[in-house]
C-alpha positions as CSV (number, residue, x, y, z in Angstrom):
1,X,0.0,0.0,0.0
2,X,1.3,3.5,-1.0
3,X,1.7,6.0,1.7
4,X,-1.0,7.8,3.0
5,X,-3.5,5.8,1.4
6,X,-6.0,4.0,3.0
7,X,-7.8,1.1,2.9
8,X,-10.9,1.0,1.1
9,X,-13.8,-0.2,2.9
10,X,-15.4,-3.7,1.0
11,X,-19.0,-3.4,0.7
12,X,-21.7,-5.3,-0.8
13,X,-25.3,-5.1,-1.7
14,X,-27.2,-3.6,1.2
15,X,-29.9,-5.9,3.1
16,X,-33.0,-5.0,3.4
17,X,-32.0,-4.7,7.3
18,X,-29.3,-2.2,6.6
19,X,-31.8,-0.6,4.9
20,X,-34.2,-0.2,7.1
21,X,-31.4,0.6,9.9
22,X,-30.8,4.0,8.1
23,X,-34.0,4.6,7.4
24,X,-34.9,4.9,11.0
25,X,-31.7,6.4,11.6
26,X,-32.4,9.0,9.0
27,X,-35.8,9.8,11.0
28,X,-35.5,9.4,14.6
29,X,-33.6,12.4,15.5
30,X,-34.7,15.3,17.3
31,X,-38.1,15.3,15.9
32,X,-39.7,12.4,18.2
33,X,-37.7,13.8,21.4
34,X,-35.4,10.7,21.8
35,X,-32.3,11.5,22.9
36,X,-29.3,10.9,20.3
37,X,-25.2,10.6,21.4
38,X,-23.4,11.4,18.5
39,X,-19.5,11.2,18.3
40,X,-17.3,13.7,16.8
41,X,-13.7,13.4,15.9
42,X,-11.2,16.3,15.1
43,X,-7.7,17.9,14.7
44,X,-8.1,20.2,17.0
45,X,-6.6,19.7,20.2
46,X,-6.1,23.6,21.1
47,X,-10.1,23.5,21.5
48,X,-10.3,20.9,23.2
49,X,-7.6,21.9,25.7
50,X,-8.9,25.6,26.2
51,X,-12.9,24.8,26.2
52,X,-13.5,25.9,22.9
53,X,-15.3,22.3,22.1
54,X,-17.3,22.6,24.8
55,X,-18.4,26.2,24.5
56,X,-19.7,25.1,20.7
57,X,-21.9,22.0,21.9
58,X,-23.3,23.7,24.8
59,X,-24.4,26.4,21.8
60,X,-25.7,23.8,19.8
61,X,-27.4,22.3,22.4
62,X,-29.5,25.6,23.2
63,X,-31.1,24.8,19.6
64,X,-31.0,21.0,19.8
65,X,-31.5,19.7,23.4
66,X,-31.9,15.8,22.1
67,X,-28.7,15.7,20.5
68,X,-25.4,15.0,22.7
69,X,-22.4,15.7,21.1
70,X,-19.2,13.9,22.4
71,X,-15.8,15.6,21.1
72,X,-12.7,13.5,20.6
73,X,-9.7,15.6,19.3
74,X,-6.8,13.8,18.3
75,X,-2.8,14.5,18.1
76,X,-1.3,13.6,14.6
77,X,-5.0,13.3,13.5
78,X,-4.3,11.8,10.1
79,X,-2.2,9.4,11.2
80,X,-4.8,7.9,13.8
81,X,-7.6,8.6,11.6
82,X,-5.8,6.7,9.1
83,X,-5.8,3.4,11.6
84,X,-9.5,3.9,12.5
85,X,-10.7,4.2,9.0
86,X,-9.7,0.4,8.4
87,X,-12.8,-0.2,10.9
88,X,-16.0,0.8,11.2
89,X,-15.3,3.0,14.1
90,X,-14.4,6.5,13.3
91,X,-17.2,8.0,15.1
92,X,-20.2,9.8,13.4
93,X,-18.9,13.3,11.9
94,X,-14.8,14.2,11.6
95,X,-12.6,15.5,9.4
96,X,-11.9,14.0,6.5
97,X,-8.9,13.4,5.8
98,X,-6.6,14.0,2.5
99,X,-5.5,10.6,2.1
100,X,-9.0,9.1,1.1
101,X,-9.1,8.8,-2.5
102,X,-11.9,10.4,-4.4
103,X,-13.7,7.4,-5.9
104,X,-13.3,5.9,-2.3
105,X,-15.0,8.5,-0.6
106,X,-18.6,6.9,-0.7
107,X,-17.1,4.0,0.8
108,X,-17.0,6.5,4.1
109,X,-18.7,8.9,4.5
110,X,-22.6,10.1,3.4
111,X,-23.0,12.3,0.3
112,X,-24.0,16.3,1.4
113,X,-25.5,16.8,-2.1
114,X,-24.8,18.3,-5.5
115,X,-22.1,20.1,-6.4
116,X,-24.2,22.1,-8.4
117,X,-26.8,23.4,-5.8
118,X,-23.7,23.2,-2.3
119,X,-21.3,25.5,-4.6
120,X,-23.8,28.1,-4.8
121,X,-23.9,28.7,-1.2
122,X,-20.7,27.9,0.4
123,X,-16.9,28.0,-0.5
124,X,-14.7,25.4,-1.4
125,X,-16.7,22.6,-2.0
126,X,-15.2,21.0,-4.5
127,X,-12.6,20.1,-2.4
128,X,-14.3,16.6,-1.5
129,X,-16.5,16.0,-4.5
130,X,-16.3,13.3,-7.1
131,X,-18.9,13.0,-10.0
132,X,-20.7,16.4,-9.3
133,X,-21.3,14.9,-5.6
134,X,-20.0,16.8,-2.4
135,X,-19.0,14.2,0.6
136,X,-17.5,17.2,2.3
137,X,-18.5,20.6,3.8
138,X,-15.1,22.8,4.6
139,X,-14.7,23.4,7.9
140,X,-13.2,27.2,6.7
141,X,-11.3,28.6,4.0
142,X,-7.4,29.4,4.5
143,X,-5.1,31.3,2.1
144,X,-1.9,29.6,0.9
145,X,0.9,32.3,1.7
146,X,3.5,33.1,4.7
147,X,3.0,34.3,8.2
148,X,5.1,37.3,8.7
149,X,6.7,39.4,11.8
150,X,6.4,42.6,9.6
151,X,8.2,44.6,12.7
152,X,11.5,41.8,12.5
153,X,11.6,42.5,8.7
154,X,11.4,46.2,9.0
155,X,14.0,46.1,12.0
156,X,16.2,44.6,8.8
157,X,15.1,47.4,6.5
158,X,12.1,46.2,5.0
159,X,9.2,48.0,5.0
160,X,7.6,46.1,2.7
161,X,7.3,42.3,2.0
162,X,9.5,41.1,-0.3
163,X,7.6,39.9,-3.9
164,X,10.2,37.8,-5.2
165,X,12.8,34.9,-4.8
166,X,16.1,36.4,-4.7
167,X,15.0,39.8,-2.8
168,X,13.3,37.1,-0.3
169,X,16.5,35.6,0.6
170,X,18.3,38.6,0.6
171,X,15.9,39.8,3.1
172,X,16.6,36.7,4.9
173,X,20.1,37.3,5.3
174,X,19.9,41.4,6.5
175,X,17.7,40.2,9.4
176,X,20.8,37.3,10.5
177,X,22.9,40.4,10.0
178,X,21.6,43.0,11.7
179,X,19.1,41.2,14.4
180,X,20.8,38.5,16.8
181,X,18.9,36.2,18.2
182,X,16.5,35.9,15.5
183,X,15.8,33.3,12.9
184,X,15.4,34.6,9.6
185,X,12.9,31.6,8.1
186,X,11.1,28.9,10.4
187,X,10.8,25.4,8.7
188,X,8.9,23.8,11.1
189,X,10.9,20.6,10.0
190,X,10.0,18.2,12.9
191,X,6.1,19.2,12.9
192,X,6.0,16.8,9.2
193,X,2.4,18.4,8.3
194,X,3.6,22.1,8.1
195,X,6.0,21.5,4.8
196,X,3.2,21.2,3.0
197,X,2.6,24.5,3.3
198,X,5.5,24.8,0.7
199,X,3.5,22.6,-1.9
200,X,-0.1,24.8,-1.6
201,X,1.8,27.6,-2.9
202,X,1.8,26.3,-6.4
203,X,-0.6,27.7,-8.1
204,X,-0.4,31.1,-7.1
205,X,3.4,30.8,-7.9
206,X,2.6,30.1,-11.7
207,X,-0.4,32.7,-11.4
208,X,-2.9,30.2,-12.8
209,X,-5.9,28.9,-10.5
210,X,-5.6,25.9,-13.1
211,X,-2.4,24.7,-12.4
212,X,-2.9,21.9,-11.0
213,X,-5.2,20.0,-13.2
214,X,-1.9,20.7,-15.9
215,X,0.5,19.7,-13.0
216,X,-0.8,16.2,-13.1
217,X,-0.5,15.7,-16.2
218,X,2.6,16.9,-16.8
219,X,6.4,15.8,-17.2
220,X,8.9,16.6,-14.9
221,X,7.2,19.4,-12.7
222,X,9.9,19.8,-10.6
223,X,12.7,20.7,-13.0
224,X,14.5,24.0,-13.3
225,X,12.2,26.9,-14.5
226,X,8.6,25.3,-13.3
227,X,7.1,26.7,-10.0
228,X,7.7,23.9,-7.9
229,X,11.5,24.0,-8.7
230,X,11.4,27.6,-7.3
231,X,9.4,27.1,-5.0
232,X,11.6,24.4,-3.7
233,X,14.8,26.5,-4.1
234,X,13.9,29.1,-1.9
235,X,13.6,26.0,1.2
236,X,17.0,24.7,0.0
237,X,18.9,28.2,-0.2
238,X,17.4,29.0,3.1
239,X,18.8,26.2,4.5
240,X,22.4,26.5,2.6
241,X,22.5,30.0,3.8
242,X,22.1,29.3,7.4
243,X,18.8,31.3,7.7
244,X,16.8,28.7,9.7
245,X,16.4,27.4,12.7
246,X,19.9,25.9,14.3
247,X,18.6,22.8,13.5
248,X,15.5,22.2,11.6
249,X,15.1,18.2,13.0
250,X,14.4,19.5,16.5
251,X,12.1,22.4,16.1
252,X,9.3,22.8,17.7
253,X,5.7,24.4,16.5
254,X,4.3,25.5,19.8
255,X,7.3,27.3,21.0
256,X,8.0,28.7,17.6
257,X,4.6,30.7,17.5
258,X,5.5,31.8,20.6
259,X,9.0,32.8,19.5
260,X,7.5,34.8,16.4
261,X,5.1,36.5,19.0
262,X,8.2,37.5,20.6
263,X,9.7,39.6,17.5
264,X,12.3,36.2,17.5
265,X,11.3,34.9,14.0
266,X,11.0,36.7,10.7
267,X,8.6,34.5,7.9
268,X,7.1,30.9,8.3
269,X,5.5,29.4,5.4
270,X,2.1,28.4,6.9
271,X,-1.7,28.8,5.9
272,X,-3.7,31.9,7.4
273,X,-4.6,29.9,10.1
274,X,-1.8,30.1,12.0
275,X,-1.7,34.0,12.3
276,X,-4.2,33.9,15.0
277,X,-2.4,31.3,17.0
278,X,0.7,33.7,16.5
279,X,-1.0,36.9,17.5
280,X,-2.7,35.1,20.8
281,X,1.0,34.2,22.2
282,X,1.9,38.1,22.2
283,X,-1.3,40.5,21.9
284,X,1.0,43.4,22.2
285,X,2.8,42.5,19.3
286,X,-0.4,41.0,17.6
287,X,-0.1,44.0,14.9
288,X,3.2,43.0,13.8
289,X,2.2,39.3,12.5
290,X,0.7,39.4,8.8
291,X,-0.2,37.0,6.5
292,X,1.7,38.0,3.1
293,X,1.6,36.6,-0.2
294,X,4.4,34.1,-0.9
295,X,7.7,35.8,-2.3
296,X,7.1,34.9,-5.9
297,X,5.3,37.4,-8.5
298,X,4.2,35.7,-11.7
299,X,5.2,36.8,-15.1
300,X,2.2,38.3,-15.4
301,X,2.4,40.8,-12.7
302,X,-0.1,39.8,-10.5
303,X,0.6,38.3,-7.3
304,X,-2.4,35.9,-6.2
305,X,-3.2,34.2,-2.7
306,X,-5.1,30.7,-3.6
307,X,-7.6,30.0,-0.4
308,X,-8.8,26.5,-0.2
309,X,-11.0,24.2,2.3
310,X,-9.0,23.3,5.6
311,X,-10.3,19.7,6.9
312,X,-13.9,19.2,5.3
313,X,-16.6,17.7,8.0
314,X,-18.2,14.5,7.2
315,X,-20.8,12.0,7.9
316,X,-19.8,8.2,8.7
317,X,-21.0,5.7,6.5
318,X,-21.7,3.6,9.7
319,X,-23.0,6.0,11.5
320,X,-26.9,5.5,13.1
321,X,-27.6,9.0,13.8
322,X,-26.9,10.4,10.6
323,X,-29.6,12.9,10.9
324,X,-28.1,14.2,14.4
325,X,-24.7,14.3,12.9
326,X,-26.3,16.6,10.1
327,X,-27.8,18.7,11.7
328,X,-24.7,19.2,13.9
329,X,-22.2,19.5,10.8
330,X,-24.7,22.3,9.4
331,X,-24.7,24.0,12.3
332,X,-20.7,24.2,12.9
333,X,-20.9,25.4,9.2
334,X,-23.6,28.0,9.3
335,X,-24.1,29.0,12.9
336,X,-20.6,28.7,15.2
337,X,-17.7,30.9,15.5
338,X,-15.4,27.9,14.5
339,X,-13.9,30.0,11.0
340,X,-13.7,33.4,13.6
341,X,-12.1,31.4,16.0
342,X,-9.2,29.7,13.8
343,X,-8.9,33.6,12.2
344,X,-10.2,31.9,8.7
345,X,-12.3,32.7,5.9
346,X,-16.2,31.4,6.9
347,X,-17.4,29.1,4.3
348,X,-21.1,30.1,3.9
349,X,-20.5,32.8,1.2
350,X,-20.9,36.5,1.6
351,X,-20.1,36.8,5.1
352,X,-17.2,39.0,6.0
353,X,-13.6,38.2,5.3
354,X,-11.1,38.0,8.5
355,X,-8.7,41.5,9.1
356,X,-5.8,39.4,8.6
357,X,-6.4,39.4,4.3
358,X,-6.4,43.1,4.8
359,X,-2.5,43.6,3.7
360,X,-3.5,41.6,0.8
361,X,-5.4,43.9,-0.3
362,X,-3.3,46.7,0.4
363,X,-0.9,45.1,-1.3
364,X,-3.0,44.3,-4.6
365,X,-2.8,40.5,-4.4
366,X,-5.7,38.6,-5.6
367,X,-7.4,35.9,-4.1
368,X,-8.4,32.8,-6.2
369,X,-9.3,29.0,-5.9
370,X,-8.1,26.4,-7.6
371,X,-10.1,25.4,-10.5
372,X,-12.0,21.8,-9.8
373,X,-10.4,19.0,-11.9
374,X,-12.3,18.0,-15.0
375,X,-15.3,15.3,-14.2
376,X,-13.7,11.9,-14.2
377,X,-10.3,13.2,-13.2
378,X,-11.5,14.4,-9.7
379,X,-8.8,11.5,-8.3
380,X,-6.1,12.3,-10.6
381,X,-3.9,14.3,-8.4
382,X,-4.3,11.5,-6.0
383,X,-3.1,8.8,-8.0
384,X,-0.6,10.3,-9.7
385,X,0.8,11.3,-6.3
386,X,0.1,8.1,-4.4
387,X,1.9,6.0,-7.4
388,X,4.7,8.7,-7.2
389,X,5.1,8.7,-3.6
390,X,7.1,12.1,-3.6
391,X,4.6,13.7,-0.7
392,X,3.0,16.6,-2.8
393,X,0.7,18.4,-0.6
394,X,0.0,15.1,1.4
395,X,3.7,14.1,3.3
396,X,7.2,15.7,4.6
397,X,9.8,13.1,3.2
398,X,10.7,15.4,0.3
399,X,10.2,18.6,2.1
400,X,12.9,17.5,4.5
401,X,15.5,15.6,2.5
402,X,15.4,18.9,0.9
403,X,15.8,20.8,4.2
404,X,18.7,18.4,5.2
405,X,20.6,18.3,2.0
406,X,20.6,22.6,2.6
407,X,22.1,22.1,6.3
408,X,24.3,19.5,5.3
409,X,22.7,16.4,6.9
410,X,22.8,14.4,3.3
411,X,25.2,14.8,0.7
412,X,22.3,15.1,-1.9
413,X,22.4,18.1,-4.2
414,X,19.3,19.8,-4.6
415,X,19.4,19.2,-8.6
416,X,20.0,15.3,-7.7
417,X,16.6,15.3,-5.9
418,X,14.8,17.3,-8.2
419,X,15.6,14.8,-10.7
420,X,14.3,11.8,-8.9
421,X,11.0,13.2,-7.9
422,X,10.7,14.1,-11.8
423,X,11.6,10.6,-12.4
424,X,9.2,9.3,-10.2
425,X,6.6,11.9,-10.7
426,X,6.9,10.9,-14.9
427,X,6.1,6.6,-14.3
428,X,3.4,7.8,-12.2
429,X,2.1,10.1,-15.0
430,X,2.8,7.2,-17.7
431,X,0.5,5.2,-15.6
432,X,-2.4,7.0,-15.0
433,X,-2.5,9.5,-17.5
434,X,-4.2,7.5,-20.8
């Protein structure tokens, strides 16, 4: 089995018991006054720890007395979610994660309706869609860019953030001149899921929302003059340069928001999610974390930010209170603070976007999405990936050979490693691509 992909559930022709099963389940929610437990797993362990869980089912509750909501909120979610997905006992709504294949996701998890009608109303639903059918609501938006200590780069002489490569770097290496004690570029190396941060960039990098449905169907996307190369480049020449962390393999993501509170880190590459967590560790600094477009400017001129669905809620295929675990899912979509609360774009469209995409704007960058994959290639990405098994936008083994071969902890070159995750990226194309 490739990395990150999991098992697909067998299933058969539904009895006539089954049947009837979700029938009832489908009906005997609120509406009759029986009480319902339903069980919902998640990433998010800060909520859990500070209340934030509990605060949103005691909400929902006020609305929904007959539905009892129990949170579970795991550390390295996709990992564990990956082990409980080979059972039937991943509880009744969670977040779904990356690694599920597109034509497997009805294997899982209940269908939320057309793409057609869903796309209408919220954001970023054709993240977890296959054949015109939505299996996921987005939990909230995020933009792919970098969180930024504006005051750390201005202390350097920037009063602006940089918009491309080489005057990124160069940026980079006046803040280890002139400010000790500070870390130029973050990489978050140990975390794993944070790298791919650097992948999510790709689209606005090339300034086309449509990248990616060429990107996986293309030869050798990581060679020389393509976006991900670049992209890539600026990691590795961090690294050479000395501009990171002492050393990348034992850094540490709680301490380093709290270090970047504290004026003591310059850039991370990380989703708009994270400036919040950032600005809660210092709230008298708060003003100097901003969330910037990444330091690339396409040849047409126009620097983008791509936002796209964080973890999508869904509905277990097993579960027997699917109604309930509706009717909670539309809720944490519509009605709770949850996108406020992570500092995110909400996903019901038209409602107010968060003060952290204000620079953005300032700064002329445009924000896009991705364009949705032709119908029948909606897994394509996926499979090309899985059969490459170089980690785009799913895992860190790439990311961080790359890191180490910059410090020096491999004797790699960075061209040598471009080259074999072209090589491998090319059989996987050969493959799938008819």
């Amino acid at each position: 089995m490739n990395r990150g992909k999991i098992k697909a559930v067998l299933t058969g022709v539904a009895s006539l018991t089954a049947i009837t099963a979700v029938a009832v389940g489908l009906t005997g929610c609120s509406n009759n006054g029986k009480k319902e437990t339903i069980t919902f797993i998640n990433h998010k362990t800060d909520f859990k720890q500070d209340g934030t869980w509990d605060r949103y089912v005691k909400e929902f509750q006020k609305t929904h007395p007959n539905i009892e909501v129990k949170v579970q909120a795991l550390s390295d979610y996709a990992t564990n979610m990956k082990t409980r997905m080979n059972s039937n006992n991943y509880g009744d709504v969670f977040m779904l994660p990356d690694s599920v294949n597109a034509k497997d996701y009805s294997h899982f998890v209940e269908p939320f309706g057309k793409l057609s009608t869903l796309s209408k109303k919220y954001y970023g639903v054709n993240a977890k869609q296959y054949h015109g059918t939505v299996y996921g609501l987005p939990s909230d938006m995020n933009g792919q860019g970098m969180v930024v200590n504006m005051e750390v780069f201005r202390k350097a002489g920037y009063k602006t953030f940089p918009k491309t490569p080489e005057k990124f770097i160069a940026a980079l290496k006046a803040i280890k001149a002139k400010e000790k004690g500070v870390t130029p570029l973050y990489t978050n190396y140990h975390s794993g899921w944070a790298l791919s941060n650097w992948d999510y960039q790709v689209s606005a990098a090339a300034g086309d929302p449509n990248y990616l449905n060429e990107m996986m169907k293309m030869k050798s996307p990581f060679a020389k003059g393509k976006p991900m190369n670049t992209i890539y480049n600026i990691l590795y020449t961090a690294c050479k340069d000395k501009l990171v962390e002492g050393d990348p393999t034992t850094s540490d993501w709680e301490q380093c928001k709290q270090d970047m509170a504290d004026n003591k880190i310059g850039a991370m590459e990380l989703g708009s999610f994270a400036v919040l967590q950032v600005q809660q560790k210092n709230k008298k600094n708060a003003n100097n974390i901003k969330f910037e477009a990444f330091p690339m400017t396409p040849k047409n001129g126009q620097q983008m930010v791509t936002i796209g669905a964080d973890y999508c809620y869904a509905i277990s295929k097993h579960s027997k209170h699917k109604k309930a675990a509706r009717e909670f899912v539309d809720w944490l979509v519509n009605k709770s603070d949850y996108a406020k609360d992570c500092g995110a774009i909400p996903t019901p469209k038209g409602k107010a976007m968060p003060a952290i995409f204000d620079s953005l704007k300032q700064n002329n960058v445009k924000l896009v999405q991705n364009t949705q994959a032709p119908k029948g290639e909606e897994d394509l990405l996926q499979r090309v990936n899985n059969d490459a098994e170089v980690g785009f936008q799913t895992t860190e083994d790439y990311k961080q050979k790359i890191i180490d071969a910059g410090v020096g902890n491999n004797k790699e070159s960075f061209e040598s490693i471009m080259n074999e995750m072209n090589s491998k990226w090319n059989k996987a194309v050969a493959k799938n691509v008819k």
